[in-house]
C-alpha positions in Angstrom: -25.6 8.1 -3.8 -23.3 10.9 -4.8 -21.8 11.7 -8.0 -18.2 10.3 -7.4 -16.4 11.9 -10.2 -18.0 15.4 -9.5 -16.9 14.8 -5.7 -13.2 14.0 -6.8 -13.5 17.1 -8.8 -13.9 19.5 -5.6 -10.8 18.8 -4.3 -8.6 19.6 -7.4 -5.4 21.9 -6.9 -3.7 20.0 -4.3 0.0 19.3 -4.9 0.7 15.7 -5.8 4.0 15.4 -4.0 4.5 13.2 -1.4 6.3 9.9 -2.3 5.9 6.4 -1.6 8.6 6.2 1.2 6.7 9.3 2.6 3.6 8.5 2.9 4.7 5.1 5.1 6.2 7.1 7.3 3.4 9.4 8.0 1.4 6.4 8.4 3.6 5.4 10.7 4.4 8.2 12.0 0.5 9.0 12.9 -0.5 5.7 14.2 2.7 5.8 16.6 2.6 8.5 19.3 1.6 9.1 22.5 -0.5 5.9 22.6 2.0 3.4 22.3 4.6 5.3 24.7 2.5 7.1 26.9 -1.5 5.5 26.6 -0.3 2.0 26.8 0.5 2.4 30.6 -3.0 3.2 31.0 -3.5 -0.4 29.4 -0.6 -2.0 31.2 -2.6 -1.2 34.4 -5.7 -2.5 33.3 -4.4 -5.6 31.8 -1.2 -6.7 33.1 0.8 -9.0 31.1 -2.4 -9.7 29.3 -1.8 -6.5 27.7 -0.1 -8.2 25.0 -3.5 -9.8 23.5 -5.6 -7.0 24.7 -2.9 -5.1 21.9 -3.3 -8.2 19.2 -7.6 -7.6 19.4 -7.2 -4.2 18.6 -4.6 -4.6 15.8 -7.5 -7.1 14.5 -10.1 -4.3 14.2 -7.6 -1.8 12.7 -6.9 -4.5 10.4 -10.1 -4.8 8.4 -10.5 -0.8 8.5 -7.1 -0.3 7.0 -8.0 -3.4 4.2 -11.1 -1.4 4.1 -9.9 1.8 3.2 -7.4 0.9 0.6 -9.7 -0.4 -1.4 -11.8 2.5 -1.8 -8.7 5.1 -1.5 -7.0 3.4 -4.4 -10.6 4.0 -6.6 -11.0 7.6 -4.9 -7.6 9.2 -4.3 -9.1 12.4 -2.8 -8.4 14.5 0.4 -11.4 13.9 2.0 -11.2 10.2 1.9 -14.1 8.7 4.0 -15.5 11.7 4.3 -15.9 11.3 0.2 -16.4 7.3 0.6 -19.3 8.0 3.1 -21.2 10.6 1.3 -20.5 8.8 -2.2 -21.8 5.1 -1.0 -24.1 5.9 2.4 -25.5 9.6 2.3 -24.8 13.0 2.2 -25.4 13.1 6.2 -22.5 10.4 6.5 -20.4 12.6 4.7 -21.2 15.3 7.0 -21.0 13.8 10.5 -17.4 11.9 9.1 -15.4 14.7 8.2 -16.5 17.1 11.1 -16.1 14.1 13.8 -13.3 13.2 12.4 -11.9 16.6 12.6 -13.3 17.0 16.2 -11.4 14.2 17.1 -8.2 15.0 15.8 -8.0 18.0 17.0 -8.8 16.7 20.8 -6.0 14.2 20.0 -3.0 16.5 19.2 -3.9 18.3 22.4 -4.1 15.1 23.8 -0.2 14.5 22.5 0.9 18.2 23.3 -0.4 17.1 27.0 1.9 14.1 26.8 4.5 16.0 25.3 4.4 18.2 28.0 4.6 15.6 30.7 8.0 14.3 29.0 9.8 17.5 29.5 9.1 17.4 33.0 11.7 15.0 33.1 14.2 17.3 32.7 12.4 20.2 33.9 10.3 19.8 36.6 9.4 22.9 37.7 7.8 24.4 34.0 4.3 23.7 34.0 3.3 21.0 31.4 0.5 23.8 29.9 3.6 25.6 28.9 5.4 22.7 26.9 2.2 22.0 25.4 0.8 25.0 24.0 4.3 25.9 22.8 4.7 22.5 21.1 1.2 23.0 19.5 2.6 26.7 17.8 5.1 24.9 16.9 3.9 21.9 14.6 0.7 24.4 13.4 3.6 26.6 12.1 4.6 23.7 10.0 2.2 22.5 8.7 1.0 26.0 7.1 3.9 25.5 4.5 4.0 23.4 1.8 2.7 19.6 1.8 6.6 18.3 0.5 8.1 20.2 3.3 5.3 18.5 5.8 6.3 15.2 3.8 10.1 16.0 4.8 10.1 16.9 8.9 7.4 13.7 8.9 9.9 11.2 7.3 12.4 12.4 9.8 10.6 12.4 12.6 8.9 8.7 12.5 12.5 7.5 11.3 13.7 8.6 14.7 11.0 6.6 16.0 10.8 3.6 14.3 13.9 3.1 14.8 14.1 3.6 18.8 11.5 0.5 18.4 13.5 -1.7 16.2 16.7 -0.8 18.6 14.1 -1.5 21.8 12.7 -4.7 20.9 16.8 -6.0 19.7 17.7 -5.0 22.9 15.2 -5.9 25.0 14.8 -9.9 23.4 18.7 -9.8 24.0 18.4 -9.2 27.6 15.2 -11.4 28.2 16.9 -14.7 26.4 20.9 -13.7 27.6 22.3 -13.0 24.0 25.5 -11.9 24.8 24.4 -10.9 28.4 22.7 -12.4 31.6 19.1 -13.9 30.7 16.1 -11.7 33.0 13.8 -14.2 32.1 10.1 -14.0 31.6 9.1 -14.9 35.0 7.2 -11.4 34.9 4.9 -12.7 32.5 3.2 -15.1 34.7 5.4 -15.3 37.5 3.7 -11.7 39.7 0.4 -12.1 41.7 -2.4 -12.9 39.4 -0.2 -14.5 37.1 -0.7 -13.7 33.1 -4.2 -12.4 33.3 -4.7 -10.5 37.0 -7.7 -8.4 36.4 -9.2 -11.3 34.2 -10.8 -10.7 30.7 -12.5 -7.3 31.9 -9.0 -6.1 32.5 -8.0 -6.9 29.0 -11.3 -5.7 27.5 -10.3 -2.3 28.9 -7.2 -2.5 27.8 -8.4 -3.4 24.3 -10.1 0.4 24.4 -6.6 1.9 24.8 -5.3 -0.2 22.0 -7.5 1.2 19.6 -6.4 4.3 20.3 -3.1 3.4 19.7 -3.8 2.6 16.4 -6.1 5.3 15.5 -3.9 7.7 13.0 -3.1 4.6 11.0 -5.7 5.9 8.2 -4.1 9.3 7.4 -2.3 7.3 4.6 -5.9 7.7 2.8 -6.4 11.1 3.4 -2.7 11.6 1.8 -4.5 9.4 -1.6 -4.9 13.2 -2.8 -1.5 14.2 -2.4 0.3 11.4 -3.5 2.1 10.4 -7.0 0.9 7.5 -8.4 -1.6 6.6 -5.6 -2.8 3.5 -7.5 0.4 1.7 -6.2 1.5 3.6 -3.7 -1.6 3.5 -1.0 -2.6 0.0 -1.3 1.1 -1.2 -1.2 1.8 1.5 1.9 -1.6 0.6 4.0 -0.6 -3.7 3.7 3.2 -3.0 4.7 2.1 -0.7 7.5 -0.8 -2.8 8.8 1.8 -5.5 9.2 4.4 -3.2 10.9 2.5 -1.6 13.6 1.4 -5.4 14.1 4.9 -6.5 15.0 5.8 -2.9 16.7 2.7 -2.6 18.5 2.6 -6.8 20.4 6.7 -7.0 20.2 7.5 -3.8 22.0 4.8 -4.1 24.6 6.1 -7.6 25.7 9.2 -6.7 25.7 8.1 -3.7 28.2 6.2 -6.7 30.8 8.4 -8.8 30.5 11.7 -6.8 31.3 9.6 -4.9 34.2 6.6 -5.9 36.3 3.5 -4.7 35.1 2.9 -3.4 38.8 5.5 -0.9 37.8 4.9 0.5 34.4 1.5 0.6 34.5 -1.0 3.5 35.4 -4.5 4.0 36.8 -6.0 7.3 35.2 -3.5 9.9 35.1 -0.2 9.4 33.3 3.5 10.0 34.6 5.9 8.8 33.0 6.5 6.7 29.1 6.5 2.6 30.5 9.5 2.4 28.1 11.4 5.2 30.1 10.7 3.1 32.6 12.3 -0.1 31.3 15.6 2.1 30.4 15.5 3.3 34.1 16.2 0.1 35.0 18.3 -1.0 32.6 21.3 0.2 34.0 22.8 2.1 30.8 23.8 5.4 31.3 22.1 8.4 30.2 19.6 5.7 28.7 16.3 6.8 30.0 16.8 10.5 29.1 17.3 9.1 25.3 14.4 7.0 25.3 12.4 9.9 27.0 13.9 11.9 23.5 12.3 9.7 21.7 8.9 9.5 22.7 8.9 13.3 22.8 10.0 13.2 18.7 7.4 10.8 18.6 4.5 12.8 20.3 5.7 16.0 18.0 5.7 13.3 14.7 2.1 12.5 15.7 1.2 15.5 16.6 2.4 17.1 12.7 0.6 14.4 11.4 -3.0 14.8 12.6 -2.5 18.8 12.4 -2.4 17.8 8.7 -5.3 15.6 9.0 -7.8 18.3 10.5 -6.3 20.7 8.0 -7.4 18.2 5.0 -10.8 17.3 6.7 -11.7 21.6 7.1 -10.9 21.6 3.2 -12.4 18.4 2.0 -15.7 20.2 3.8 -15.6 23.5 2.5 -15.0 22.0 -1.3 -18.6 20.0 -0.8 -20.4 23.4 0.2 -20.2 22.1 4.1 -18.0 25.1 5.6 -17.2 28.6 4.5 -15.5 28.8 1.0 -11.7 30.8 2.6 -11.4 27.6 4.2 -11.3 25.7 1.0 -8.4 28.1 -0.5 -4.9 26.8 -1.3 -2.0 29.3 -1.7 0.4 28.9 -4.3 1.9 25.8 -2.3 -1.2 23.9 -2.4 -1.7 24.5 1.2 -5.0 25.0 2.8 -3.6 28.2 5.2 -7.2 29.4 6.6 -7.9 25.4 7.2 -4.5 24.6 9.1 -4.8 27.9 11.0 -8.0 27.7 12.4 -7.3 23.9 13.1 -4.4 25.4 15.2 -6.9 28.0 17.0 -8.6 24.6 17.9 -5.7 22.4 19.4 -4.2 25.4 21.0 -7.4 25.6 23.0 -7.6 22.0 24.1 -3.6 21.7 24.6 -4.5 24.6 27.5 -6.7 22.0 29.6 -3.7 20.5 30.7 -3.7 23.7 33.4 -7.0 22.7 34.6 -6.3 19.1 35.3 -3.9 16.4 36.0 -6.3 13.9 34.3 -6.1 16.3 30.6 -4.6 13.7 28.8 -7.1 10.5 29.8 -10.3 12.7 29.1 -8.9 14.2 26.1 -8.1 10.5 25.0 -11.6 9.4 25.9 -13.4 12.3 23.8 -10.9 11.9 20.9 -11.4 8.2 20.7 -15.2 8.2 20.5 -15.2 10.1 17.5 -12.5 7.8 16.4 -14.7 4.8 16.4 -17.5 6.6 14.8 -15.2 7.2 12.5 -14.3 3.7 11.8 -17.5 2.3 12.1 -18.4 4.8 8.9 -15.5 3.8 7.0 -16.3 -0.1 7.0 -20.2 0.7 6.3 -19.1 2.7 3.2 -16.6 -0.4 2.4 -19.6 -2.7 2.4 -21.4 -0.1 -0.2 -18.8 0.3 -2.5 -18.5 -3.5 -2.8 -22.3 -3.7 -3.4 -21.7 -0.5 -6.1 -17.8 -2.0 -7.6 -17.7 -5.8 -8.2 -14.6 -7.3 -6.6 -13.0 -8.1 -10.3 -13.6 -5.0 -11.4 -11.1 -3.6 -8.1 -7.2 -3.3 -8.6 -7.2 -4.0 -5.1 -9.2 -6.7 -2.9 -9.0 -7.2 1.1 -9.3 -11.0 2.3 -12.8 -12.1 4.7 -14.6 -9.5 3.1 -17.7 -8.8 5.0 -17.0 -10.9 7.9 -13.7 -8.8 8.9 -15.9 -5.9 8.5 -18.5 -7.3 10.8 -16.5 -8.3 13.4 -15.2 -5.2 13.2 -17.9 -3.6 13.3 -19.5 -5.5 16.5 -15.8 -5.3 18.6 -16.0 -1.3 17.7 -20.1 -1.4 19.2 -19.0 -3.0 22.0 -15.8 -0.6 23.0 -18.9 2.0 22.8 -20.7 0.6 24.7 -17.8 0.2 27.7 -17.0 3.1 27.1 -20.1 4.4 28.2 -20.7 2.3 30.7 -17.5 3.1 32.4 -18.3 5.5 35.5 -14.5 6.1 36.2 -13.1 8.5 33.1 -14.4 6.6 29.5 -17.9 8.0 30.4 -16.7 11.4 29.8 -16.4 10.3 25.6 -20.2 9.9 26.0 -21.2 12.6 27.7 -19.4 14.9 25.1 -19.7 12.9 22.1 -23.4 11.6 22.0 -24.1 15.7 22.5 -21.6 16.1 19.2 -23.2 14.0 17.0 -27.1 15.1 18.0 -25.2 18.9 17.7 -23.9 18.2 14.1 -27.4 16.4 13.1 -29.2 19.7 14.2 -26.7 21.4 11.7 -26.8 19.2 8.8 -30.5 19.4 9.1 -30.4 23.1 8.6 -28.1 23.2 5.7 -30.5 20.3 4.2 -33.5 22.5 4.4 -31.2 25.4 3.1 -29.8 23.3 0.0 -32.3 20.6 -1.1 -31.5 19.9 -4.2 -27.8 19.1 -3.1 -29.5 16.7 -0.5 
């Protein structure tokens, strides 16, 4: 087990100034993007109706990772975050494979979102390649994020305000037209009323679907990452995770029945390769003028909001691992914002490389979500195991902040994550592609931590 004050202590020299009301929003803001507007007609298709509890499972898992995490971010307020938790409570190796998979991931998953992004300007122009939106996008949100943290803070508020509240206005609307307030009453004969009724493609349908939903949520633990750059993070991170958790709960199962509901599932939902948002959909057949084209704004803010925020995620994750002697020292340098430049930059390098795959195929976006989720769930799986040490290590009195069920959320958790894995792999239509790159990630990164071990024993 590490020395946890002498890890806190590598990290020193970032700027603590992202507020309270910010940091919700970026957690919103990165748990919010291209999987709820774009991913989930992936699950629509799988699911149906059923989409809806496929949606609720997922939120379940996220649940006792985000309970997880606030416990230990509001004792270790760091950049690294799990990355720190891991190699503080599990092993140095832990620490290791986190932070780069993590970093792996995230940078697969903005390229994922500057895919999407790029898909959503086809609607107004139709003839521009999405490779171009994308890789332009992806300039744009690395520029950024190489200034300063407060002005990241700023352009994130904004831009998961204009988002949140699309969904707030969504879900009004939407009940108001299912129930007839003020308006002719659609019903929810779409529910249960199409071929197959609630559940067509039975439980294996929403098991699937369940994948996607995970990946929806994934982002929702950059508010511990931000621990380090946040004032007064004892109040401020546990307080932010519980409201958010409960949030994207409500956002998450309200908006997606309001999207099956108002239109059948036959409609919104997609096999492997994506078109169009579902919820441009339902605003297509609303009837309201210009309607679609706004909504179709709005999950383009929200694919650049996501975007921004896991930019500053892989830039955080690069720095947490060259202050722990894991990657070269530039990388680990702040200028006089408190910005890691080098870090953000070569993150950038990265994304702008991925974001370029949409050119080689129209199915980009679902292998780039396959890949990225896989090192999602290892991610997750890591961050409940180091929960479960730093209880063993911190008695629950001692802790200014305790999560409910504790260890049986975490093992559920755990086994639901094994067993997305395992479909994953399984899976001989696209999911298989996660395995086939990310089993050869983690044996690569082994291989490498294993050098630097025989390198650096007495840091081992």
């Amino acid at each position: 087990m590490a020395n946890r004050d002498e890890i806190a202590e590598r990290e020193h020299g970032l700027q603590q100034s992202l507020s309270r009301r910010q940091i919700v929003m970026i957690g919103l803001g990165g748990a919010i993007g291209t999987g709820l507007f774009a991913g989930s007609s992936l699950a629509i298709g799988y699911a149906g109706p059923a989409v809806i509890v496929s949606y609720a499972i997922a939120a379940l898992i996220a649940a006792a990772m985000v309970f997880s995490l606030s416990e230990m971010a509001v004792v270790h307020p760091s950049a690294g975050s799990f990355g720190v938790y891991a190699e503080t409570y599990l092993n140095r190796w832990s620490g290791f494979v986190v932070r780069y998979t993590y970093w792996m991931a995230q940078v697969i998953a903005v390229g994922g979102e500057a895919t999407a992004a790029g898909v959503y300007m086809t609607f107004w122009f139709p003839h521009i390649p999405v490779w171009v939106w994308s890789v332009s996008f992806a300039l744009i949100v690395v520029y950024f994020n190489a200034r300063s943290v407060k002005n990241f803070g700023t352009i994130e508020y904004w831009l998961a305000l204009i988002k949140v509240s699309a969904i707030v206005i969504f879900i009004i609307l939407g009940a108001a037209t299912i129930f007839g307030i003020g308006m002719p009453a659609t019903g929810l004969h779409n529910l249960t009323g199409l071929p197959g009724g609630f559940m067509p493609m039975g439980f294996s349908g929403v098991w699937m679907a369940v994948v996607v939903g995970i990946f929806s949520f994934s982002g929702i633990e950059v508010i511990a990452v931000t621990s380090g750059e946040t004032a007064n993070p004892e109040k401020a991170i546990p307080a932010a995770l519980r409201t958010m958790a409960i949030r994207l709960f409500l956002f998450y199962v309200l908006a997606l029945t309001i999207v099956v509901a108002f239109v059948p599932w036959t409609e919104t939902g997609a096999t492997k390769v994506i078109t169009a948002s579902p919820f441009v959909k339902v605003f297509e057949h609303s009837g309201i003028m210009h309607a679609a084209g706004i909504m179709n704004f709005v999950v383009l803010s929200a694919a650049l909001s996501s975007m921004n925020t896991n930019v500053y995620l892989c830039s955080r994750m690069l720095f947490s691992l060259s202050r722990d002697g894991f990657a070269p020292r530039m990388l680990g340098k702040l200028t006089r914002s408190g910005t890691p430049l080098v870090a953000t930059l070569l993150s950038g390098g990265g994304i702008l490389c991925v974001s370029a795959v949409s050119k080689l195929t129209p199915m980009a976006y679902t292998y780039l979500f396959g890949i990225a989720l896989f090192g999602a769930i290892v991610v997750w799986m890591i961050v409940m195991c180091s929960h479960i040490g730093f209880r063993r290590a911190n008695p629950p009195e001692t802790l200014p902040v305790r999560m409910p069920l504790f260890p049986y959320l975490q093992i559920v958790g755990l086994c639901l994550l094994a067993a997305i894995l395992v479909t994953m792999g399984l899976d001989d239509t696209a999911w298989n592609v996660s395995w086939l790159v990310g089993v050869p990630w983690l044996l690569m990164l082994s291989l490498a931590y294993w050098l630097w071990h025989r390198r650096q024993p007495d840091r081992a």
